[in-house]
Each structure stands twice: as C-alpha cells, then as structure tokens.
ZALUMPA-538727 format. One line per 2 residues: their letters; for each residue x, y, z of C-alpha. Coordinates in steps of 0.001 Angstrom, whole numbers. Last residue first. Layout:
N
a) X:Y:Z; ...;
END
This chain:
91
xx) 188551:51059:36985; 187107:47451:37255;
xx) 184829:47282:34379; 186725:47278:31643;
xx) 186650:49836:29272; 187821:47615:25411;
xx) 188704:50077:22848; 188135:49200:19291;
xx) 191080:48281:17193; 192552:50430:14250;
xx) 189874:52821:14423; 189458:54443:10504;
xx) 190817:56366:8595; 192236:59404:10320;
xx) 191456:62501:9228; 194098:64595:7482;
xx) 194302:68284:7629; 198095:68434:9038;
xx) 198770:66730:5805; 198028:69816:3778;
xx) 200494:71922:5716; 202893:69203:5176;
xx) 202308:69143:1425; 202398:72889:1199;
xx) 205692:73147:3444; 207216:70599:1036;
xx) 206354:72157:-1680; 207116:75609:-1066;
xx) 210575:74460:456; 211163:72317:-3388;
xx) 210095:75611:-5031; 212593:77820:-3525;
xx) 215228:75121:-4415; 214260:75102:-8035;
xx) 214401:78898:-8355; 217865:80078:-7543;
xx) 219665:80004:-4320; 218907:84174:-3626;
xx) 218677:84166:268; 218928:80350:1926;
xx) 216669:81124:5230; 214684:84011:3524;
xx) 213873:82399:361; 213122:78993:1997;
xx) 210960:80689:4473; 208983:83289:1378;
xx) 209283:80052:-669; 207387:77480:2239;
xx) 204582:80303:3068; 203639:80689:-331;
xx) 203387:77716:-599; 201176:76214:2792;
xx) 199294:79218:1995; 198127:77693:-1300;
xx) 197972:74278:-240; 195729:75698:2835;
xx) 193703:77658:403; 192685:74592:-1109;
xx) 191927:72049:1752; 189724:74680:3609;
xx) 187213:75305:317; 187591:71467:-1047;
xx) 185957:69775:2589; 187520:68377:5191;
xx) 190035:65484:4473; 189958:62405:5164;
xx) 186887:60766:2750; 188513:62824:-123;
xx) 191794:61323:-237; 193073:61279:-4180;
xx) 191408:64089:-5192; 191704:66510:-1960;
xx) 195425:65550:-2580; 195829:66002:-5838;
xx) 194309:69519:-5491; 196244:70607:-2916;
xx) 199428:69499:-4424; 198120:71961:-7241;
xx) 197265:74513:-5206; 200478:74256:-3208;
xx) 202516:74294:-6823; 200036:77756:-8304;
xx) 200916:79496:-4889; 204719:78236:-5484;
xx) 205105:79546:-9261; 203254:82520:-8241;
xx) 205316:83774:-5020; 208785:82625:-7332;
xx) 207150:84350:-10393; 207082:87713:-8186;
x) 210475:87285:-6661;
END
C-alpha cells in the first residue's frame, strides 16, 4: 500500500511536470500545476484501489494516472479565440 501511494504521488508529479513543460503559456503557474499532479495520484490509486480491491500494482497506477492527467487538464487555459465575436447593433 505504501509503494502504491509513492509510486502514484511520484507518477502525477511526473505527468505534472511534463505537462507544465510542454504547455507553459496554458497553464497557471509551476506551484498549483504540481501539487495538482500529485493529488490528482494519489487520489486516482486510493479510487482505483478501493473500486477494484487488491488487482495488483499496474492497474492501480494506470487509475493514478489517468486521474492525475485529468486533474491536470482541468488547469488548462485556452489558447487562443478561435474567431472574434461580432455584437451587432440591433439587440
């Protein structure tokens, strides 16, 4: 249980890390981006651990990262305005 909580705090740090590397004009800055990957993991193997029981490692760490990776993505700026927004002036 213990390497399972530090296998998938160490995984959503790392996915956290990627991502604040690869897209740092949307997201916020490193110090909310970080922790969120973390908590994002930890969160993901204690709900895959309690929603499958004892599976085994691997599948613990697949929930971790894909609740870290979504919790990451919920940070995400958009990029840009696709189109701009036309008012016109009969409302």
């Amino acid at each position: 249980m213990f390497l399972e909580a530090l296998g998938s705090a160490i995984l959503g740090l790392a996915l956290a890390l990627a991502a604040a590397y690869r897209l740092p004009h949307r997201l916020p800055v490193r110090r909310i981006v970080l922790p969120t990957g973390v908590a994002g993991g930890l969160f993901g193997a204690f709900l895959t651990h309690t929603a499958l029981g004892s599976v085994g490692f691997l599948p613990v760490m697949l929930g971790a990262a894909a609740v870290a990776t979504a919790s990451v993505s919920l940070l995400l700026r958009p990029a840009g305005r696709l189109r701009p927004h036309h008012h016109s002036a009969t409302v």
